[in-house]
DOPARO-955608 format. One line per 3 residues: number of its first residue (from 1); for each residue x, y, z of C-alpha. Coordinates in nm, 2 decimals, padded with zeros to 4 digits, always signed. Layout:
BEGIN
NUM) X/Y/Z | ...
//
This chain:
BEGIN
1) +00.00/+00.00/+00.00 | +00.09/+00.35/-00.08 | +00.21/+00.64/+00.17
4) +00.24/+00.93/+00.20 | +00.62/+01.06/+00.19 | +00.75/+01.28/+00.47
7) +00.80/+01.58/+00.26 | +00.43/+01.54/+00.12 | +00.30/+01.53/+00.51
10) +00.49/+01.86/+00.55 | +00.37/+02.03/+00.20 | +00.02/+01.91/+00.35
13) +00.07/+02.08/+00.66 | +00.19/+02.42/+00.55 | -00.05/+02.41/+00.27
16) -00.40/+02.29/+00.48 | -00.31/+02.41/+00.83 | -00.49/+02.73/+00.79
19) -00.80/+02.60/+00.65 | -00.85/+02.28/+00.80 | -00.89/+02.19/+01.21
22) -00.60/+01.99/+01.35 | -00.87/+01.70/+01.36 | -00.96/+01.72/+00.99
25) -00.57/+01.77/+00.89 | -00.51/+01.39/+01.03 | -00.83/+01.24/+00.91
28) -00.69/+01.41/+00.55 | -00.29/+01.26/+00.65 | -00.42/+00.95/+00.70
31) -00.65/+00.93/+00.43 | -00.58/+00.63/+00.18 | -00.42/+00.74/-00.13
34) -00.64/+00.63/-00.41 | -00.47/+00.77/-00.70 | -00.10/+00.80/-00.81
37) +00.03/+00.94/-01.22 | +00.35/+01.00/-01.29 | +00.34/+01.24/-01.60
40) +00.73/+01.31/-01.68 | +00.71/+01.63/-01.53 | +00.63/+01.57/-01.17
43) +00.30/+01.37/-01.07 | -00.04/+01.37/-00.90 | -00.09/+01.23/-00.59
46) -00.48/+01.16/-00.49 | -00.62/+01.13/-00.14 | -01.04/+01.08/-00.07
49) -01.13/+01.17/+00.19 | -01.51/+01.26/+00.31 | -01.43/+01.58/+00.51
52) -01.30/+01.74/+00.21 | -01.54/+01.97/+00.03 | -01.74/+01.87/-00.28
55) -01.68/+02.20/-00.49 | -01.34/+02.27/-00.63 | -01.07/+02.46/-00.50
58) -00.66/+02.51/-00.60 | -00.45/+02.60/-00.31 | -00.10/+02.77/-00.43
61) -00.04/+02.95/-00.10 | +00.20/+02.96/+00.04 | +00.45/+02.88/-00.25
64) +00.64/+02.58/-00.18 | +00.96/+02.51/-00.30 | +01.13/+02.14/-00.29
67) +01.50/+02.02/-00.34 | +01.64/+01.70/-00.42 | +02.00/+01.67/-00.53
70) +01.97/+01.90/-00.85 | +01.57/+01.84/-00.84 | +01.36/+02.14/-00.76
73) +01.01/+02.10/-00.76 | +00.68/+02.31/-00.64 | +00.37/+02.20/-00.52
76) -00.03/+02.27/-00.59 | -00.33/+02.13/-00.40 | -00.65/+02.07/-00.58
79) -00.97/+01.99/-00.42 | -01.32/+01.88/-00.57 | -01.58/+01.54/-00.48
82) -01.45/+01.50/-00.11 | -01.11/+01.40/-00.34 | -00.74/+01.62/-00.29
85) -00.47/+01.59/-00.58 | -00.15/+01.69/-00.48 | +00.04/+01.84/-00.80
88) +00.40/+01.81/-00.74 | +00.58/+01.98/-01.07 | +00.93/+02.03/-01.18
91) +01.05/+02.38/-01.12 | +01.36/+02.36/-01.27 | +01.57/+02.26/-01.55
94) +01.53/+01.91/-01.52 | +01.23/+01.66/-01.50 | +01.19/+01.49/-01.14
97) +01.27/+01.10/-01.19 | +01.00/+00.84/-01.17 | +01.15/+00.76/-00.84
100) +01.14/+01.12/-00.70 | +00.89/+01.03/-00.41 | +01.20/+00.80/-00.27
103) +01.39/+01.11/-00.27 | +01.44/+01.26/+00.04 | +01.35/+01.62/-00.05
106) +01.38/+01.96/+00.14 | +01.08/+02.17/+00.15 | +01.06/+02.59/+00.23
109) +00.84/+02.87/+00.15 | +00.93/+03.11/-00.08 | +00.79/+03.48/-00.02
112) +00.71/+03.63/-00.36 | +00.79/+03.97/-00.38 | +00.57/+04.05/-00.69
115) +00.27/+04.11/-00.49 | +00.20/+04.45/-00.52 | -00.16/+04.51/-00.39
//
């Protein structure tokens, strides 16, 4: 059976901590992974869960930036039908390997200084 990775549990954390309860973030953490694609560039990683909401939402905040070896990746959280896709996506110049989620990778918000408003 699939699990989730260490660095996934901490994306999870800092992605879902401030709009989830600390009760719903470990029903979600321990949810059973029912979906898994690689796609060459990254891969989605898909959790059901019945606490998550029914109408879609993409969660980018707080950019998250993750570093293997040479790998650097970023994250996105998508949520629709009580399901949650993790989006984990290169971010740099090369493709993430197939065996990326044996990696041990490094994750740390990024501040964006573009935001202007």
């Amino acid at each position: 059976m699939m699990k989730l990775t260490n660095y996934e549990i901490e994306v999870f954390n800092l992605m879902l901590r401030d709009r989830f309860s600390n009760e719903e973030l470990n029903s979600i953490l321990n949810s059973p992974i029912t979906g898994y694609n690689f796609t060459g560039a990254g891969y989605f990683l898909e959790l059901t869960n019945d606490i998550l909401p029914k109408d879609r939402r993409a969660i980018s905040e707080p950019t998250l930036f993750g570093r293997a070896d040479n790998i650097e990746v970023g994250f996105l959280i998508f949520i629709e039908n009580s399901k949650l896709t993790l989006e984990c996506h290169s971010w740099g110049e090369e493709n993430p390997p197939e065996t990326i989620r044996e990696k041990t990778i490094s994750v740390e918000i990024i501040e964006l200084d573009n935001k202007e408003n």
